[in-house]
N, CA, C and O atoms as CSV, one atom per row, in Angstrom:
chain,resi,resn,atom,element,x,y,z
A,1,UNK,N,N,80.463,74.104,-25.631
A,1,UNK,CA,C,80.488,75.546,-25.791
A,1,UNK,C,C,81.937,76.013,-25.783
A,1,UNK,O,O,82.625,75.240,-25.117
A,2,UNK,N,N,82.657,77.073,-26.329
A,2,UNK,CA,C,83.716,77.488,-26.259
A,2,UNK,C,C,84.318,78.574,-25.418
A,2,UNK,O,O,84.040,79.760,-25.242
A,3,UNK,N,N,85.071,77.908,-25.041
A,3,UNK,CA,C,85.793,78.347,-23.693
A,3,UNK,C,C,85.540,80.301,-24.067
A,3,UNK,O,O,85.186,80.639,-25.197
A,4,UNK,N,N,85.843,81.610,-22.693
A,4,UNK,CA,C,85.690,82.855,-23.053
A,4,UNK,C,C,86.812,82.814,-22.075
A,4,UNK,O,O,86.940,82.044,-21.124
A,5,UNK,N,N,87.862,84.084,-22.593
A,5,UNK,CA,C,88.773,84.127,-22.698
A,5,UNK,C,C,87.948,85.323,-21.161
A,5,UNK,O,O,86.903,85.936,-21.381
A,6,UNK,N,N,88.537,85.397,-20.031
A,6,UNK,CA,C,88.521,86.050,-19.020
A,6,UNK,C,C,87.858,87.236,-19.130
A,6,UNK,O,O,86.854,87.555,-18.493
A,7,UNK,N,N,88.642,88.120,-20.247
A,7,UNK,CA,C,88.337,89.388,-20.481
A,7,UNK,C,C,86.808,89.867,-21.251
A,7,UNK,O,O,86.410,91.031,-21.301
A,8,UNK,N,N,86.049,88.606,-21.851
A,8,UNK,CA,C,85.256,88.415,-22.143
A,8,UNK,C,C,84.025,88.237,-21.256
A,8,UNK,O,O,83.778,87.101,-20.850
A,9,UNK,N,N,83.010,89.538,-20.823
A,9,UNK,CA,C,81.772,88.503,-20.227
A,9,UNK,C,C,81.295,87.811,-20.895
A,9,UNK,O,O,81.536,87.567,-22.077
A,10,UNK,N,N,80.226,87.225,-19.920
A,10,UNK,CA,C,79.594,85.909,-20.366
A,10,UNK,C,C,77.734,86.818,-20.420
A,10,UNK,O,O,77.322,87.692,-19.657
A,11,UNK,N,N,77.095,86.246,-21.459
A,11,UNK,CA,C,76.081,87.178,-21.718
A,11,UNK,C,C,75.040,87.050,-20.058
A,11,UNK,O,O,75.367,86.334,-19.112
A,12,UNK,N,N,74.226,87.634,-20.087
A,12,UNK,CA,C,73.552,87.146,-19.093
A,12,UNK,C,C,71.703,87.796,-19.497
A,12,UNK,O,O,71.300,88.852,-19.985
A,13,UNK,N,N,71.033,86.620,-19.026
A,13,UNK,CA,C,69.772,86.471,-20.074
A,13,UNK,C,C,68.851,86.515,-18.730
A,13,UNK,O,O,68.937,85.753,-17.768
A,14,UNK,N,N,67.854,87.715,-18.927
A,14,UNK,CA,C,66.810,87.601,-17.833
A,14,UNK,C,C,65.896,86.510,-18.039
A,14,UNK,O,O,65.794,85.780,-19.025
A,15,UNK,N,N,65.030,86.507,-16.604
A,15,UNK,CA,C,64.123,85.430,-16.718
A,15,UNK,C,C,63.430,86.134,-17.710
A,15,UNK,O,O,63.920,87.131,-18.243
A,16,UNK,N,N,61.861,85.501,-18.118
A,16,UNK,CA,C,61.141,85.944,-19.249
A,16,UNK,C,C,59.701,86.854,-18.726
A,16,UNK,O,O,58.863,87.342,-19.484
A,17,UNK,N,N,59.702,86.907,-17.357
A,17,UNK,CA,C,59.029,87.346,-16.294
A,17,UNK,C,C,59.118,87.605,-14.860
A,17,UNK,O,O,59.503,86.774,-14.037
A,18,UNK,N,N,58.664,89.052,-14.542
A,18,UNK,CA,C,59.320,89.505,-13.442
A,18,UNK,C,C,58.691,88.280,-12.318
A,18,UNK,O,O,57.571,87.795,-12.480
A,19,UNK,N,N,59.358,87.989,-11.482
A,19,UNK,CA,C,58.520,87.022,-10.744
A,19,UNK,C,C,57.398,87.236,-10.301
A,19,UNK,O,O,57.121,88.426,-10.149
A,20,UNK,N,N,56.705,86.566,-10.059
A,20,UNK,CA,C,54.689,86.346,-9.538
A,20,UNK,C,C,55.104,86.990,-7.854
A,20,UNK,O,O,56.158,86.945,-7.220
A,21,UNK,N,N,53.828,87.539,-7.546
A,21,UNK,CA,C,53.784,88.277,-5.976
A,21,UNK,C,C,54.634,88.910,-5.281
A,21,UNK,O,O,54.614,88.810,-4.054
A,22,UNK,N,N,56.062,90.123,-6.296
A,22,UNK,CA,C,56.695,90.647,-5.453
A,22,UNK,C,C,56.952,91.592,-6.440
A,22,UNK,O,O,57.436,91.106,-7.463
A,23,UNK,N,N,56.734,93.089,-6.447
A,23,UNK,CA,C,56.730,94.062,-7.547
A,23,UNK,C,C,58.127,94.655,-7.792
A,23,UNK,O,O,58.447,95.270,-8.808
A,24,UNK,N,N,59.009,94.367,-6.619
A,24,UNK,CA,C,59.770,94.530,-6.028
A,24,UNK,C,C,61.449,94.635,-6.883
A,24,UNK,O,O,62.238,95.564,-7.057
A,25,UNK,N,N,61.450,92.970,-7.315
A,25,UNK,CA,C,62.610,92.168,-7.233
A,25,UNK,C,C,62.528,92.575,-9.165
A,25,UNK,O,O,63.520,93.097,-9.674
A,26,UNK,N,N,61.727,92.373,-9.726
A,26,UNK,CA,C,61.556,92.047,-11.123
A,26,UNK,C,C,62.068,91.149,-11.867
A,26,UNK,O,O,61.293,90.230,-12.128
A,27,UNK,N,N,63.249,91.066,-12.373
A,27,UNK,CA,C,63.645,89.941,-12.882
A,27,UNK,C,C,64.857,89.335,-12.229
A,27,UNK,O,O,65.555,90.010,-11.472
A,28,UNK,N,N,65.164,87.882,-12.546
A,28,UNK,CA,C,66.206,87.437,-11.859
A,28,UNK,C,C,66.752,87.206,-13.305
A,28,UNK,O,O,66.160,86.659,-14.235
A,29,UNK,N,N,68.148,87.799,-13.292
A,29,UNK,CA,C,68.947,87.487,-14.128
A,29,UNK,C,C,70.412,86.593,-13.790
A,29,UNK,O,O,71.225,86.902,-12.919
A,30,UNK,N,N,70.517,85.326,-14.789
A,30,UNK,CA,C,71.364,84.446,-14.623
A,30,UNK,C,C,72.755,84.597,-15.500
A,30,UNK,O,O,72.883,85.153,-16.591
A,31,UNK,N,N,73.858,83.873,-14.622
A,31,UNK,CA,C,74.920,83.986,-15.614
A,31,UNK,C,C,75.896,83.131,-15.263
A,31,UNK,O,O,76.173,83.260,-14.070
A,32,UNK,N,N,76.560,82.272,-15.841
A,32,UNK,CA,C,77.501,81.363,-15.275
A,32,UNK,C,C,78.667,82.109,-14.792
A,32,UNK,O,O,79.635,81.350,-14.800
A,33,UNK,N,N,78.981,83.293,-14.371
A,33,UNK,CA,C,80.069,84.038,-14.025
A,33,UNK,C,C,79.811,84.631,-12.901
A,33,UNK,O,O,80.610,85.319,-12.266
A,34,UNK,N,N,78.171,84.281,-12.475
A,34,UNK,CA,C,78.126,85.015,-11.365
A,34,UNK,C,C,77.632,83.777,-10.288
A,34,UNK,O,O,76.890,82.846,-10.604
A,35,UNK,N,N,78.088,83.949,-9.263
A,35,UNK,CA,C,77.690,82.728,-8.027
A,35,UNK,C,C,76.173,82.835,-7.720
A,35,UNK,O,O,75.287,82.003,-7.916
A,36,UNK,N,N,76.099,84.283,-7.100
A,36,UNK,CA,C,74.851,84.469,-5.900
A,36,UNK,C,C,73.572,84.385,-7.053
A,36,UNK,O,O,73.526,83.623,-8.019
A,37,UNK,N,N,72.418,85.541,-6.593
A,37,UNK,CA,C,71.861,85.621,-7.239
A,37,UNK,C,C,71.619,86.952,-7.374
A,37,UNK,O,O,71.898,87.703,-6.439
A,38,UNK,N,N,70.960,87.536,-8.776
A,38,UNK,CA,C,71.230,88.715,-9.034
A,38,UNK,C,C,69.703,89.398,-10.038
A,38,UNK,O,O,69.479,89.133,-11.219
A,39,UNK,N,N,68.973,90.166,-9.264
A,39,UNK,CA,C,67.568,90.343,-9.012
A,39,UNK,C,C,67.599,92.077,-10.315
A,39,UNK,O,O,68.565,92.840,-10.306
A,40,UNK,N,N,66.627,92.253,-11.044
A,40,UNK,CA,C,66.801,93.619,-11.490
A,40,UNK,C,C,65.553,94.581,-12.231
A,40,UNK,O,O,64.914,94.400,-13.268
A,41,UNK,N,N,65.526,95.442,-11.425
A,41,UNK,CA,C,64.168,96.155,-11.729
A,41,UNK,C,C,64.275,97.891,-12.411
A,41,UNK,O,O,65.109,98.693,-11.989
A,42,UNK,N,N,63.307,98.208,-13.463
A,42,UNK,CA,C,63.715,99.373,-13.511
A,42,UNK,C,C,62.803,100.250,-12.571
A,42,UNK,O,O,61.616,99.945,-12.685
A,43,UNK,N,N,63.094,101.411,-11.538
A,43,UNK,CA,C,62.339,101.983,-10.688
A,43,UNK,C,C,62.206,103.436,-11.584
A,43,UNK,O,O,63.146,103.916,-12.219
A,44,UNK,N,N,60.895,104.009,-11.504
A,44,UNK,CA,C,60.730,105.781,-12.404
A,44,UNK,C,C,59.820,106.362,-11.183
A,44,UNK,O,O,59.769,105.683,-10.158
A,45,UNK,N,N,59.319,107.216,-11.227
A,45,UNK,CA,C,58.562,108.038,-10.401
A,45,UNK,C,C,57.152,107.590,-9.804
A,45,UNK,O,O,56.561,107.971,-8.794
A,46,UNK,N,N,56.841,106.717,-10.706
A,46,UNK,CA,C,55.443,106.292,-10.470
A,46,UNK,C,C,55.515,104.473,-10.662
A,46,UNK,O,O,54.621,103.836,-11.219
A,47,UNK,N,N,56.354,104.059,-10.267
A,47,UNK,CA,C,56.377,102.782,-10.728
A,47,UNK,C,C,57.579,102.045,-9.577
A,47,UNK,O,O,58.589,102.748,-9.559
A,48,UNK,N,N,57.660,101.177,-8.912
A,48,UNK,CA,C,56.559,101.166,-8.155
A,48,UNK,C,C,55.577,102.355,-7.542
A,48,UNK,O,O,56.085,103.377,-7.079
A,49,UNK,N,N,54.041,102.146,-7.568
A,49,UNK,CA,C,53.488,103.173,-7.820
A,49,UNK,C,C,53.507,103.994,-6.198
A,49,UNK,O,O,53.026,105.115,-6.038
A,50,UNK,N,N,54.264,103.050,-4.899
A,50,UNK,CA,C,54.272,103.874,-3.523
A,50,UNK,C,C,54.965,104.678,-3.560
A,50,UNK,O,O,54.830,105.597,-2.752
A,51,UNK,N,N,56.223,104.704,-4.695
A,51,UNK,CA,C,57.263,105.664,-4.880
A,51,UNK,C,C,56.985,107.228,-4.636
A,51,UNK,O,O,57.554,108.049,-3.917
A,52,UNK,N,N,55.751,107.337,-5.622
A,52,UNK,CA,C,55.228,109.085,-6.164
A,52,UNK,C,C,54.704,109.535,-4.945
A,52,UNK,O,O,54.260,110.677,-5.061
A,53,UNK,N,N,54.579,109.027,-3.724
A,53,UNK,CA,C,54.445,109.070,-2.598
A,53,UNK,C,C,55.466,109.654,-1.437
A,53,UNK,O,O,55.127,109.970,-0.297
A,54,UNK,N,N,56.799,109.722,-1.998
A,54,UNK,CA,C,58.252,109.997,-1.269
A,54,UNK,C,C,58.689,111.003,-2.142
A,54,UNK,O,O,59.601,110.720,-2.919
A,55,UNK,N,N,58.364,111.754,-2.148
A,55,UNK,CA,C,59.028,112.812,-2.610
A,55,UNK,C,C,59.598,113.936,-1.182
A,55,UNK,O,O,59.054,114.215,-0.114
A,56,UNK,N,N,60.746,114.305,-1.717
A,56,UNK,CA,C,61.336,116.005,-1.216
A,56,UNK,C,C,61.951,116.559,-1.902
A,56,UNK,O,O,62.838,116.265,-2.703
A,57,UNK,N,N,61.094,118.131,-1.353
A,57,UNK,CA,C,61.238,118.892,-2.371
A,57,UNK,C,C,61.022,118.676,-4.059
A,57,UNK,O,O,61.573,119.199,-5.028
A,58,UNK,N,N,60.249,117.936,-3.964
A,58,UNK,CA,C,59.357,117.356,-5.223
A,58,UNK,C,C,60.070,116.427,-6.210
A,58,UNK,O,O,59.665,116.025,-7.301
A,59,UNK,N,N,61.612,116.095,-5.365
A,59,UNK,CA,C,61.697,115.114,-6.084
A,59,UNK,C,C,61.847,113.699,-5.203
A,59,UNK,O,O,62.366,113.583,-4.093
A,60,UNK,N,N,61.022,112.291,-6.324
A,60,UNK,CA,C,60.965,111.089,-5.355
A,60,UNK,C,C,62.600,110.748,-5.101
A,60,UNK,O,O,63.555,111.057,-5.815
A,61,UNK,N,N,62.578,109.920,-3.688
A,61,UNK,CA,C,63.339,109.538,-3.176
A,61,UNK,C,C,62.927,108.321,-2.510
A,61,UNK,O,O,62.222,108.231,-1.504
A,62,UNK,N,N,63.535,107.251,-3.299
A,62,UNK,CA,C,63.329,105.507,-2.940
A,62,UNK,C,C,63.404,105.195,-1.155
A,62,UNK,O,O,64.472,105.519,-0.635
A,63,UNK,N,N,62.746,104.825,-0.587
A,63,UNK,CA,C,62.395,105.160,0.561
A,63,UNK,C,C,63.600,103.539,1.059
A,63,UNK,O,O,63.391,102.511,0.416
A,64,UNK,N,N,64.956,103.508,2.381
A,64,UNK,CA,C,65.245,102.651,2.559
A,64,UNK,C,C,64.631,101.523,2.767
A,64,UNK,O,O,65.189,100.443,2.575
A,65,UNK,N,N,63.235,101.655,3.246
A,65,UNK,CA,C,62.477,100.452,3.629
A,65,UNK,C,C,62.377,99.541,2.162
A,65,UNK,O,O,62.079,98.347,2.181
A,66,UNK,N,N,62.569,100.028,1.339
A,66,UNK,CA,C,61.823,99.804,-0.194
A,66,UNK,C,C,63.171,98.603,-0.337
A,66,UNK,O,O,62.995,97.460,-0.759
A,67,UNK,N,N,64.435,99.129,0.087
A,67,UNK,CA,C,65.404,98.667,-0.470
A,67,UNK,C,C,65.435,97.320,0.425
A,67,UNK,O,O,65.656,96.251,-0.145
A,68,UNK,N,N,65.210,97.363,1.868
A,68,UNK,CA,C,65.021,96.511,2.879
A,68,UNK,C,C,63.839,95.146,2.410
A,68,UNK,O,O,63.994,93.931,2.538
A,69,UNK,N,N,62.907,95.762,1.959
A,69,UNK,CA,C,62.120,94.696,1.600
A,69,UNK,C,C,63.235,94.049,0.252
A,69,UNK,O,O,63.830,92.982,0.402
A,70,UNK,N,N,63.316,94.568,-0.528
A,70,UNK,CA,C,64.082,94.084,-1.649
A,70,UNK,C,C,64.664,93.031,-1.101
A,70,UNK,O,O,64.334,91.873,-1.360
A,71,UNK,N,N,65.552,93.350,-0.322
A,71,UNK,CA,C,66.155,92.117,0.481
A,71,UNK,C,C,65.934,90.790,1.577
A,71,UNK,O,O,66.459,89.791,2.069
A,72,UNK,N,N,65.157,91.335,1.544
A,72,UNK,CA,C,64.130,90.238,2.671
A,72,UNK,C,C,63.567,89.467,1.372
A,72,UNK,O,O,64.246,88.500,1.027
A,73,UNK,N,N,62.333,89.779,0.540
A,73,UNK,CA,C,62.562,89.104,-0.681
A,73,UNK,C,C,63.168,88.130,-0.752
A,73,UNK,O,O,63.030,87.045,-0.187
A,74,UNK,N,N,64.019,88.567,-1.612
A,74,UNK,CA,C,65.753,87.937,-2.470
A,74,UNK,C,C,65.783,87.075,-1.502
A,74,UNK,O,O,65.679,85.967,-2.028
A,75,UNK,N,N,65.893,86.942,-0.030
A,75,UNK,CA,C,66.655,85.778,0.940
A,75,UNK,C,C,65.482,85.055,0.872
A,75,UNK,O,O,65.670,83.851,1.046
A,76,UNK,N,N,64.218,85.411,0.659
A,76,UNK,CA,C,62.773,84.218,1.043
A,76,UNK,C,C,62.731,83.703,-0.203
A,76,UNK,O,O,62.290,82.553,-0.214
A,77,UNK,N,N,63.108,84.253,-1.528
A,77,UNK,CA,C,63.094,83.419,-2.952
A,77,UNK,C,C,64.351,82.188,-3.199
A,77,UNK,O,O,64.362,81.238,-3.981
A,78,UNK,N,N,65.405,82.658,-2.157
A,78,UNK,CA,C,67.043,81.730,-2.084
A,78,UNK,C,C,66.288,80.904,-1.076
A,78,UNK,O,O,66.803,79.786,-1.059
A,79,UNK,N,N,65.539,80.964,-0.445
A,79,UNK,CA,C,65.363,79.417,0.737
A,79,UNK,C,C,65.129,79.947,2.152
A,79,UNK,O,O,64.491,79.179,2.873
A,80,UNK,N,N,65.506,81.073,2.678
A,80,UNK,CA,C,65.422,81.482,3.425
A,80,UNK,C,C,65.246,83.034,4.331
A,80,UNK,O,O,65.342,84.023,3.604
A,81,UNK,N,N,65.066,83.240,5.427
A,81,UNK,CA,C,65.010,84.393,6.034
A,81,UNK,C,C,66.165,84.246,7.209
A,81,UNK,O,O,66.402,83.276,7.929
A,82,UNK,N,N,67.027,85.995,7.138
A,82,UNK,CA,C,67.605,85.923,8.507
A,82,UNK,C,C,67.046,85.690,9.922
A,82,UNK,O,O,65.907,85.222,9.918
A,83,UNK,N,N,67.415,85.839,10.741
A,83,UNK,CA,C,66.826,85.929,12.177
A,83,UNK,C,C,67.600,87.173,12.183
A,83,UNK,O,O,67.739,87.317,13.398
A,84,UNK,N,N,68.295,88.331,11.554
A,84,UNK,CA,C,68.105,89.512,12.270
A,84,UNK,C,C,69.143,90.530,10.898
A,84,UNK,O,O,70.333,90.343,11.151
A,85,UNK,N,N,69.046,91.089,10.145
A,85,UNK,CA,C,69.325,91.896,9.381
A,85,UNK,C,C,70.257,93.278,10.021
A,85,UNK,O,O,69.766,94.321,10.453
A,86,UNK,N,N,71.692,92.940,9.936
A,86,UNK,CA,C,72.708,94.079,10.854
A,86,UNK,C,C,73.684,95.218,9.847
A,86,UNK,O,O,73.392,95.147,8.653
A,87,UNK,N,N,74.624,96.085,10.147
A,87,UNK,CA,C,74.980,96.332,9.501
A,87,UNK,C,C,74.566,97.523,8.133
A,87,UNK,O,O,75.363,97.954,7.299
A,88,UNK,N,N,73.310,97.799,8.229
A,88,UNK,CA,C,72.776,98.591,7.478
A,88,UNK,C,C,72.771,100.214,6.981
A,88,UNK,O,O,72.094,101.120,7.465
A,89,UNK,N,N,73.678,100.288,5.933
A,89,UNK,CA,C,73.827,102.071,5.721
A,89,UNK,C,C,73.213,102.531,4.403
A,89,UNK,O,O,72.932,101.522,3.757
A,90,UNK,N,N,72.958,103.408,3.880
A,90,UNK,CA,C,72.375,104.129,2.846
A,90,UNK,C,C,73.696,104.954,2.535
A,90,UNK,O,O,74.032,105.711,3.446
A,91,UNK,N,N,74.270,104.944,1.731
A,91,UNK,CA,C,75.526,105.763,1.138
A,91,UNK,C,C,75.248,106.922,1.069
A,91,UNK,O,O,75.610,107.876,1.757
A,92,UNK,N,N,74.251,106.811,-0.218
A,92,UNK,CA,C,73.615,107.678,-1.279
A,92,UNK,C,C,71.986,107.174,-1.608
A,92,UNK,O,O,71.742,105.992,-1.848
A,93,UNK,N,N,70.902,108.244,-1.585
A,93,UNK,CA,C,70.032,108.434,-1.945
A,93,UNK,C,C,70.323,108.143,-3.196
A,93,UNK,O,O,71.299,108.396,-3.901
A,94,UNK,N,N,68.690,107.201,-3.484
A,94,UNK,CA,C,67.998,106.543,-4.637
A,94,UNK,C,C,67.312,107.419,-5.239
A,94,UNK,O,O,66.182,106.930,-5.253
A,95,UNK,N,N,67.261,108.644,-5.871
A,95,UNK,CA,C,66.870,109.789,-6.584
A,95,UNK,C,C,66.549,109.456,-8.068
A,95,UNK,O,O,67.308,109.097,-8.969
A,96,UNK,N,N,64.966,109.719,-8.066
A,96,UNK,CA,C,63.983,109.380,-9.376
A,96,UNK,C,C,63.865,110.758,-9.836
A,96,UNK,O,O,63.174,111.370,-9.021
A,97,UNK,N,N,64.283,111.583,-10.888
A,97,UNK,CA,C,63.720,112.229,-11.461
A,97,UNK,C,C,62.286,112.275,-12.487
A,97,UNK,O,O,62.217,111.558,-13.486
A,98,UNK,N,N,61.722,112.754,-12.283
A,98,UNK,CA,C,60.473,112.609,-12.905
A,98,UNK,C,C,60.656,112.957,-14.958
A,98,UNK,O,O,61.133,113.865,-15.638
A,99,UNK,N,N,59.879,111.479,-15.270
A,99,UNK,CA,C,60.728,111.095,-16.435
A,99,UNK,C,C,61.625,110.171,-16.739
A,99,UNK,O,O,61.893,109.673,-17.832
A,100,UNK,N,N,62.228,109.911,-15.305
A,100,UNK,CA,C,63.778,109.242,-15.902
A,100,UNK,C,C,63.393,107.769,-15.196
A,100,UNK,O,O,62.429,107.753,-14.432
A,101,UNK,N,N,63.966,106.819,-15.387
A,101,UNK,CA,C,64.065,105.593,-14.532
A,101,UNK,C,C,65.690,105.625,-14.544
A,101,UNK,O,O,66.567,106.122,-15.251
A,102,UNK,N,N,65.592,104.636,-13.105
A,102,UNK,CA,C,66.841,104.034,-12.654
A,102,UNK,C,C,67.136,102.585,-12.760
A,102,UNK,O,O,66.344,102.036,-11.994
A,103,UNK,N,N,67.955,101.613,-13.384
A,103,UNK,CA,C,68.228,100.425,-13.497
A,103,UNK,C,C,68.409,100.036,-11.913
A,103,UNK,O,O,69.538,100.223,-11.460
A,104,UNK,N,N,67.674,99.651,-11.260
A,104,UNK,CA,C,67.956,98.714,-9.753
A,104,UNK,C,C,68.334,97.396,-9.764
A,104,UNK,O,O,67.741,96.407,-10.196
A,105,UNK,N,N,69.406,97.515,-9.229
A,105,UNK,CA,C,70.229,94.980,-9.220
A,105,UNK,C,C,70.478,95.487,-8.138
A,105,UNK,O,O,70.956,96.560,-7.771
A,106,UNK,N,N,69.831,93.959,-7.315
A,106,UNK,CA,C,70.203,93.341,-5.830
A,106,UNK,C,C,70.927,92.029,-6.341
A,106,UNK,O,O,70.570,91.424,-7.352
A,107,UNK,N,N,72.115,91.613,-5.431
A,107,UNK,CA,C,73.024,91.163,-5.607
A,107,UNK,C,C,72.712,90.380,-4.437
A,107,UNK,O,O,72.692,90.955,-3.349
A,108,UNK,N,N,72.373,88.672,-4.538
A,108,UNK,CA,C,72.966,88.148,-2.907
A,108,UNK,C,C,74.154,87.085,-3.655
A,108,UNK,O,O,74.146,86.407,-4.682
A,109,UNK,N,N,75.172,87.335,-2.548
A,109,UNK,CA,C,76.228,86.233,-2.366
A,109,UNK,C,C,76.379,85.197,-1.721
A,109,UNK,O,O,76.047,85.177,-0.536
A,110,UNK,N,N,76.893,84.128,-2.317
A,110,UNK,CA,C,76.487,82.818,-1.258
A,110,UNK,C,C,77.250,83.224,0.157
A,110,UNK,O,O,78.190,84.013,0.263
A,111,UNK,N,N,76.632,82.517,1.164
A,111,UNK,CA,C,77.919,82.836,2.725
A,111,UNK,C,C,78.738,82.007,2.385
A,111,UNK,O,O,78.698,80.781,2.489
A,112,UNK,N,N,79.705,82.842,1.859
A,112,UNK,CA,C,81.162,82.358,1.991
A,112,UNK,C,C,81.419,82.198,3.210
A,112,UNK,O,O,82.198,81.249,3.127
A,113,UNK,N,N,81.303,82.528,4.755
A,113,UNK,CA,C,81.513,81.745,5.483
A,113,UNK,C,C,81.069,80.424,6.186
A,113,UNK,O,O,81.770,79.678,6.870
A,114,UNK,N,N,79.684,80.297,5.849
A,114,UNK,CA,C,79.214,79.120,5.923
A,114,UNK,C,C,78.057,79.343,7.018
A,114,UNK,O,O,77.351,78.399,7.371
């Protein structure tokens, strides 16, 4: 294959199916430029369908737990589970307008410390 000059990504090709028993994660998309692994779903108002369920002030709002499972997931599809999940903030609200979807990627990185 021929070498890509840095400035160049490298394409990156989803699986061909969201994975079996997790509505969650959707596809895992691969890429030789990226280490970890890198998970990607589109979320809309009714899809996942617990979403249309979280609304304020009538508009949905991706509930942190949603994002928490995401991640618990992702570590049980890599091989494993933590013994204790720390560190945890919400920046910014996950805000679905009704109509619109949002592109969602979970990102895990290998432990670089080991």
């Amino acid at each position: 294959a021929p070498a890509r000059a840095p400035s160049q990504p490298a394409p990156v090709a989803p699986t061909a199916a969201p994975l079996a028993g997790h509505a969650l994660l959707g596809e895992r998309l691969r890429s030789p430029v990226i280490q970890g692994r890198v998970y990607q779903k589109s979320f809309h108002a009714t899809n996942p369908a617990f979403l249309d369920e979280h609304r304020i002030y009538g508009m949905v709002v991706a509930p942190g737990a949603c994002h928490l499972s995401m991640l618990l997931c992702a570590l049980e599809q890599a091989g494993g589970l933590p013994q204790a999940v720390e560190g945890v903030t919400f920046p910014e609200a996950l805000i679905l307008p009704d109509g619109e979807s949002r592109r969602v990627q979970l990102v895990l990185n290998p432990d670089v410390e080991g």
